[in-house]
C-alpha positions in Angstrom: 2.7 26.4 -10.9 6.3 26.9 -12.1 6.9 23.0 -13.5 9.7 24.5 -15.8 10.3 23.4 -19.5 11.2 20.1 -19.7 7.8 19.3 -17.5 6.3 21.7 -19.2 7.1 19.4 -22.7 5.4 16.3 -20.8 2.6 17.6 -19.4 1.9 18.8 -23.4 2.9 15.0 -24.3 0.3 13.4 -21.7 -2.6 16.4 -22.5 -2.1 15.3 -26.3 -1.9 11.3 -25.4 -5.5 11.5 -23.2 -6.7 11.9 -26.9 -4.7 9.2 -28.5 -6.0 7.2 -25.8 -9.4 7.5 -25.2 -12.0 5.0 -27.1 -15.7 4.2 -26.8 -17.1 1.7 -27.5 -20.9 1.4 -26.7 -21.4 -2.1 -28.2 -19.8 -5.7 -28.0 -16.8 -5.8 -30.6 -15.7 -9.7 -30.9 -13.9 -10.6 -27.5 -14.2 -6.7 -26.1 -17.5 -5.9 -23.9 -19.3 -2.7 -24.8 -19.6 -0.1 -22.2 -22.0 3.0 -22.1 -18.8 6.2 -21.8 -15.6 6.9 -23.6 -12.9 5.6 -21.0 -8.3 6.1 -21.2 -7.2 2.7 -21.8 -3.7 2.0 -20.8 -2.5 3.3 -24.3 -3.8 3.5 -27.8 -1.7 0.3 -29.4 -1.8 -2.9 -27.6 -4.4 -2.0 -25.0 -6.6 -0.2 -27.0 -10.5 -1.1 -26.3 -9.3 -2.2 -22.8 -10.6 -0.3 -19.8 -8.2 -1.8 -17.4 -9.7 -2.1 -13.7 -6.8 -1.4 -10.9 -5.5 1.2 -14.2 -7.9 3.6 -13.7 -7.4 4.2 -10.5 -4.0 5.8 -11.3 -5.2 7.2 -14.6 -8.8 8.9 -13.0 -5.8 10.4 -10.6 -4.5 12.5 -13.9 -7.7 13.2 -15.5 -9.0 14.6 -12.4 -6.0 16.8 -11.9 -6.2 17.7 -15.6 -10.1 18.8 -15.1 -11.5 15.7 -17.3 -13.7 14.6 -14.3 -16.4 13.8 -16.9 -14.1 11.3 -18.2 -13.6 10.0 -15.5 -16.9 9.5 -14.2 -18.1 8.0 -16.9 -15.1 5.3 -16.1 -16.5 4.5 -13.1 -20.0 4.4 -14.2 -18.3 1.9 -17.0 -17.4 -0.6 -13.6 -20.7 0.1 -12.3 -22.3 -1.1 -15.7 -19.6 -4.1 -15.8 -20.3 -5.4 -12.3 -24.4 -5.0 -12.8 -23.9 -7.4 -15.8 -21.8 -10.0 -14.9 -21.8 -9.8 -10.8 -17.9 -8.6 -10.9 -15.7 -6.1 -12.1 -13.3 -7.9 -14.8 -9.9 -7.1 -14.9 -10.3 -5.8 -18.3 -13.3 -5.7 -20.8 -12.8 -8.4 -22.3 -15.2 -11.9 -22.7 -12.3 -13.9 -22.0 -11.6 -12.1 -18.8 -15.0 -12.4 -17.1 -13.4 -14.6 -14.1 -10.6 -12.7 -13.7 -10.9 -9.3 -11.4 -7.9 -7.0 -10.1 -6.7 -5.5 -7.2 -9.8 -3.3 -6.1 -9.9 0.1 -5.9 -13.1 1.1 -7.1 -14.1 3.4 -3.6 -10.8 5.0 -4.1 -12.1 6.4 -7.7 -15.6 6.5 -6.0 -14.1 9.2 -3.6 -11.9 10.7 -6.2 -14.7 11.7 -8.2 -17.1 12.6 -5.6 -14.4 15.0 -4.2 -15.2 17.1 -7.5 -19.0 16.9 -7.6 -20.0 16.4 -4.8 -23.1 14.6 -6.5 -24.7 12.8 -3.4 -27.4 10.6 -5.6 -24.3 9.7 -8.0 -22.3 8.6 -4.4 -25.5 6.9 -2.7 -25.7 4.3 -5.9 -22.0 3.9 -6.7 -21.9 3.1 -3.3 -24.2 0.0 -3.6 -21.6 -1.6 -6.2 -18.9 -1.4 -3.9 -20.6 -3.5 -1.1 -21.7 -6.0 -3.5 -18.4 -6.2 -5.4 -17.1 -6.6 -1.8 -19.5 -9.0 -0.3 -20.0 -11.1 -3.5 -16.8 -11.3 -4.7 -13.4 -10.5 -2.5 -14.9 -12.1 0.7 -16.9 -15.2 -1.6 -16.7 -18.5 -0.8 -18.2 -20.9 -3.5 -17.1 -23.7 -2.4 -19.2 -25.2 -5.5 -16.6 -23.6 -7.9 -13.5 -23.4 -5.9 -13.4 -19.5 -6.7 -13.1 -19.0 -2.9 -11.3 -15.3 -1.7 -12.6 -15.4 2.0 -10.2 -18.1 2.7 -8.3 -17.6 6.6 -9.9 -15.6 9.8 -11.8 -12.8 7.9 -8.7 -11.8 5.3 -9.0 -12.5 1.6 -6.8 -14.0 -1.1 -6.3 -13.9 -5.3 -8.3 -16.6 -6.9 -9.8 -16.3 -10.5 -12.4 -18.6 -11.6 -9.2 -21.3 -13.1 -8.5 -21.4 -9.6 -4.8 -21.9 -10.3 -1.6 -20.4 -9.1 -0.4 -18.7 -12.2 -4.1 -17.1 -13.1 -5.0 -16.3 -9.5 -0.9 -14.5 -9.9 -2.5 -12.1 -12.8 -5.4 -10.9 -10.8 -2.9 -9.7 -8.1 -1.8 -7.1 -10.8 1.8 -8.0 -10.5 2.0 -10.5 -13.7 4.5 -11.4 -12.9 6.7 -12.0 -9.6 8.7 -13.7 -7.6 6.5 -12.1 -4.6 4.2 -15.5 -4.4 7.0 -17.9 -5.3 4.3 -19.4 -7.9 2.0 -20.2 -5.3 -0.5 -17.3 -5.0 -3.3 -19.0 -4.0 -1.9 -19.9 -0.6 -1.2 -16.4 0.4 -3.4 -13.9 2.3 -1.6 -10.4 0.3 -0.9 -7.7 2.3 -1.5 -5.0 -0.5 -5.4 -6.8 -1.2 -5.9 -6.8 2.5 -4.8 -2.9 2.7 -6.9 -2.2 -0.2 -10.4 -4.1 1.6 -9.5 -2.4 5.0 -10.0 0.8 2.6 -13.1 -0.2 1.2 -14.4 -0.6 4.4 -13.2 2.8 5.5 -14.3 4.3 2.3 -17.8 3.0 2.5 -18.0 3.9 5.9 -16.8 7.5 5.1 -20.1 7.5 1.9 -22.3 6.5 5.0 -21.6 9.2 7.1 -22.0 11.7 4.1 -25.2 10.4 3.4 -26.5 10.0 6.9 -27.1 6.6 7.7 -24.9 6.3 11.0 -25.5 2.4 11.6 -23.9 1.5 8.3 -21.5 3.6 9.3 -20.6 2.1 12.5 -21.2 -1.7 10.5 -18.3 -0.8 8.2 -16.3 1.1 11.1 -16.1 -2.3 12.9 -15.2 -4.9 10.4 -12.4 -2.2 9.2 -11.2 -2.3 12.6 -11.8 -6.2 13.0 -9.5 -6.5 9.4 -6.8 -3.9 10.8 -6.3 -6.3 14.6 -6.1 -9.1 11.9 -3.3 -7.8 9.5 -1.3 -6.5 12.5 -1.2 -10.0 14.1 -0.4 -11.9 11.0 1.6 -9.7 8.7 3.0 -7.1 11.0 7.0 -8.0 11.4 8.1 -6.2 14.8 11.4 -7.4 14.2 11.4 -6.6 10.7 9.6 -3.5 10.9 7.7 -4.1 7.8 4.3 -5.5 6.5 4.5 -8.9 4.4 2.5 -11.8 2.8 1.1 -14.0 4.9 1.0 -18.2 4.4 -2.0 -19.6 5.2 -1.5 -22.6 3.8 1.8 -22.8 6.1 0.9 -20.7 8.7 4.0 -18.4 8.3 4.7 -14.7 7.4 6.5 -14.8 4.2 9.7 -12.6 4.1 9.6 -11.2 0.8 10.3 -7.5 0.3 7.8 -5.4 -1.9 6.5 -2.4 -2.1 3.0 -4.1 -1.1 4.1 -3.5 2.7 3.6 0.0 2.1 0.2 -0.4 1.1 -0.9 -0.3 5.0 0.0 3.1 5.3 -1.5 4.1 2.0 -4.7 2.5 3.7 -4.0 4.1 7.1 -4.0 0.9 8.5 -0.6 1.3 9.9 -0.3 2.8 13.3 2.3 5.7 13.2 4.7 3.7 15.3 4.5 0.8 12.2 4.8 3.9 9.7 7.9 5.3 11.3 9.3 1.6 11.1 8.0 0.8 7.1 10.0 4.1 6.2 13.2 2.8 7.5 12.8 0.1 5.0 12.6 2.7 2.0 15.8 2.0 1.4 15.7 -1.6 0.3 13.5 -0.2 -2.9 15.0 3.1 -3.4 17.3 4.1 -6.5 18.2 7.2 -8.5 14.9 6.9 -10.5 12.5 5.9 -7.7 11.6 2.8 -6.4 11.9 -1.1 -7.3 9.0 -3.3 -6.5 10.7 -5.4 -4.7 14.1 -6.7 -3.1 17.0 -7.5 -5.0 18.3 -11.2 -4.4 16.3 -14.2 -3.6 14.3 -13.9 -7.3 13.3 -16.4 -9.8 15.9 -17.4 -12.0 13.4 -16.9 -14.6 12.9 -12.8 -14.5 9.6 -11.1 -13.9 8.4 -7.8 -14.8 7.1 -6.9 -11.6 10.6 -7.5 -10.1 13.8 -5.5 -9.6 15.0 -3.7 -10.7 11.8 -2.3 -12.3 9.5 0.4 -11.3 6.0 1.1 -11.7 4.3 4.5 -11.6 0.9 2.9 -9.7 3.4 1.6 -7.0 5.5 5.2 -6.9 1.8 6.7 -5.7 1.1 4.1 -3.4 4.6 4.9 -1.2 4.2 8.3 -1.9 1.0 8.8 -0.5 1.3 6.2 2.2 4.2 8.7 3.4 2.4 11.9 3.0 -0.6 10.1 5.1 2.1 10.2 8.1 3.4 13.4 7.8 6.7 12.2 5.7 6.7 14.8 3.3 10.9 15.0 2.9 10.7 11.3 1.9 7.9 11.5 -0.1 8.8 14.4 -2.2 12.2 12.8 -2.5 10.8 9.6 -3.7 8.7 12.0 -6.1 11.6 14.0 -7.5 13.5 10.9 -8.7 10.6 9.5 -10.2 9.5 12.8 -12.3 13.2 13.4 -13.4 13.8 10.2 -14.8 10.6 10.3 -16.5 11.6 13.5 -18.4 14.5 12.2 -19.1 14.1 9.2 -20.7 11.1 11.2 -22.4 13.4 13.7 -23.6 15.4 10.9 -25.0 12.8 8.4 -26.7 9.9 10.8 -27.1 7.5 8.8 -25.1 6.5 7.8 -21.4 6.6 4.5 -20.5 4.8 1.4 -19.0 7.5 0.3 -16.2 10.9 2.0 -16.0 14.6 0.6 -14.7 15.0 2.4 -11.6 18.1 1.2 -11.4 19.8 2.6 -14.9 17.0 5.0 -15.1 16.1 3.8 -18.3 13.1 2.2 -19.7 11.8 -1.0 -17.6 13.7 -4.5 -18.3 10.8 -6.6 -20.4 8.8 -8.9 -19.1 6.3 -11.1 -20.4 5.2 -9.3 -23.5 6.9 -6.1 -25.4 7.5 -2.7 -23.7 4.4 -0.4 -23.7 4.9 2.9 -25.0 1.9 5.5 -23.5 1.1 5.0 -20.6 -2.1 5.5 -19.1 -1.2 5.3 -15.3 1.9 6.6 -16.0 0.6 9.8 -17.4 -1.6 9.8 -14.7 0.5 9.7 -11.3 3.0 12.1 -13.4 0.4 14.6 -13.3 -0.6 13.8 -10.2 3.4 14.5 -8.7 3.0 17.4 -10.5 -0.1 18.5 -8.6 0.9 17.3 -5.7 4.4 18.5 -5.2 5.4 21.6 -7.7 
């Protein structure tokens, strides 16, 4: 693999920051939750002692590509641990985020890791989490607490245990955005939606590895039952694109972001839809990569997770939602842009970065709290590229 010099320099910079980054932490430490394995938090400053949960996803990506599967395992034995304890995965392990989750990917790391080891006893328990976390906590409905996610013909919705707009907001990932015009709790999201028609798919897939065919066909059907249900209410013929969906108002919103890609990183999307979805790539794409979302209608107040800034765990998402259909041109495009500005404004500031401006190809416009030098996902969909594409 011929990733030239300048790569060459950041791949060294990311192999030394793993390091830098990793912690353990096997018992409580004031506010942070103990966990039985060393774990990459999101970097070694601010964020250290956090496992972040819809992080590692993007993060396990890299350490798997880098051969650290053990690592990574062990991360995903730390959610396993987390949700046996306190009947959820937190968004972070910390006490005071015990009724907050994240957008859910943990059969995406599931499969990532099982890919390597093929460890059938390991898959046939992880497996067990990811029902429960499923069934107990995206498709809840405590109607005692409010904390209700099953909200609107089978399809789920943010909602921490505040049960307000702005918190519910944070457990969507994107903290924050003009995406739910600061009323999150009234939309079913496309991207959470994707992401559970995966889980479905994903334990369906662990089923038929391990042989138990009626499981199989159980998770089969309510994927399929999910998928009818996205189409009708989020798919924009006219448009061409997935969106947010209203339920309080009974209306497709017609915000653009990068979360209507998320069907075809799903394979939800029929290849008709994905064909249409690409012709959209334009209304995110810039010289460094992609925006999150569109460029007008935002608040006047700016968000991080707006234009014109870019996230690494989003760059994946499109990227592999394209190479799922056969786009490879686009994708590797999307990927070039992405990697180049990276080493660029690494060869510049010495350090990788949390969010970027896609726009200026410099580092991201800051949000809510300080720019995050590191980065853990961002180290990790670098490699990743790397893998994937040179």
């Amino acid at each position: 693999m011929d990733t030239g010099k300048d790569y060459k320099k950041c791949l060294r910079y990311i192999e030394d920051y793993w390091k830098k980054s990793t912690f353990y932490l096997p018992k409580d430490r004031g506010v942070y939750i103990g966990m039985p394995n060393p774990f990459v938090s999101a970097n070694g400053t601010r964020f250290h002692n956090d496992q972040f949960y819809w992080d590692s996803y993007f993060i396990i990506l890299g350490l798997v590509e880098s051969g650290k599967i053990r690592l990574a395992k062990g991360m995903v034995d730390n959610f396993i641990y987390l949700f046996e304890k306190f009947g959820r995965i937190p968004s972070r392990n910390r006490y005071y985020n015990l009724g907050i989750s994240q957008l859910p990917f943990l059969t995406s790391m599931i499969m990532e890791i099982f890919s390597k080891t093929k460890d059938k006893k390991w898959l046939r328990k992880a497996v067990k989490t990811a029902e429960k976390e499923l069934k107990n906590y995206w498709m809840n409905k405590d109607e005692v607490s409010g904390e209700i996610h099953l909200v609107y013909r089978g399809l789920s919705r943010y909602c921490d245990h505040y049960v307000t707009h702005h918190t519910s907001e944070y457990e969507s990932g994107w903290d924050i955005t003009s995406r739910f015009n600061d009323h999150c709790l009234d939309y079913l999201p496309v991207d959470l939606n994707s992401c559970l028609y995966k889980y479905e798919r994903d334990i369906a897939e662990i089923y038929h590895i391990t042989g138990s065919r009626t499981k199989q066909r159980n998770y089969l059907g309510r994927a399929d039952k999910r998928r009818k249900t996205v189409n009708k209410l989020m798919w924009n013929k006219k448009k061409g694109f997935f969106f947010d969906y209203d339920y309080k108002k009974k209306k497709q919103s017609n915000f653009y972001s990068v979360a209507g890609f998320y069907p075809l990183w799903a394979n939800l999307a029929s290849k008709e839809q994905a064909e249409r979805v690409r012709e959209n790539l334009r209304k995110f794409e810039y010289k460094g990569g992609l925006a999150n979302t569109q460029k007008t209608g935002l608040s006047k107040e700016f968000k991080q997770h707006d234009y014109p800034n870019g996230w690494a765990n989003q760059q994946w998402i499109v990227i592999r939602g394209l190479l799922n259909y056969g786009f490879e041109e686009d994708a590797k495009r999307l990927a070039t842009k992405w990697l180049e500005m990276n080493r660029k404004v690494f060869l510049r500031t010495g350090k990788f970065w949390e969010k970027y401006n896609v726009v200026k190809c410099d580092v991201g416009k800051e949000g809510r709290y300080p720019n995050q030098t590191g980065f853990g996902w961002t180290n990790g969909v670098f490699v990743k590229l790397i893998s994937e594409f040179f």
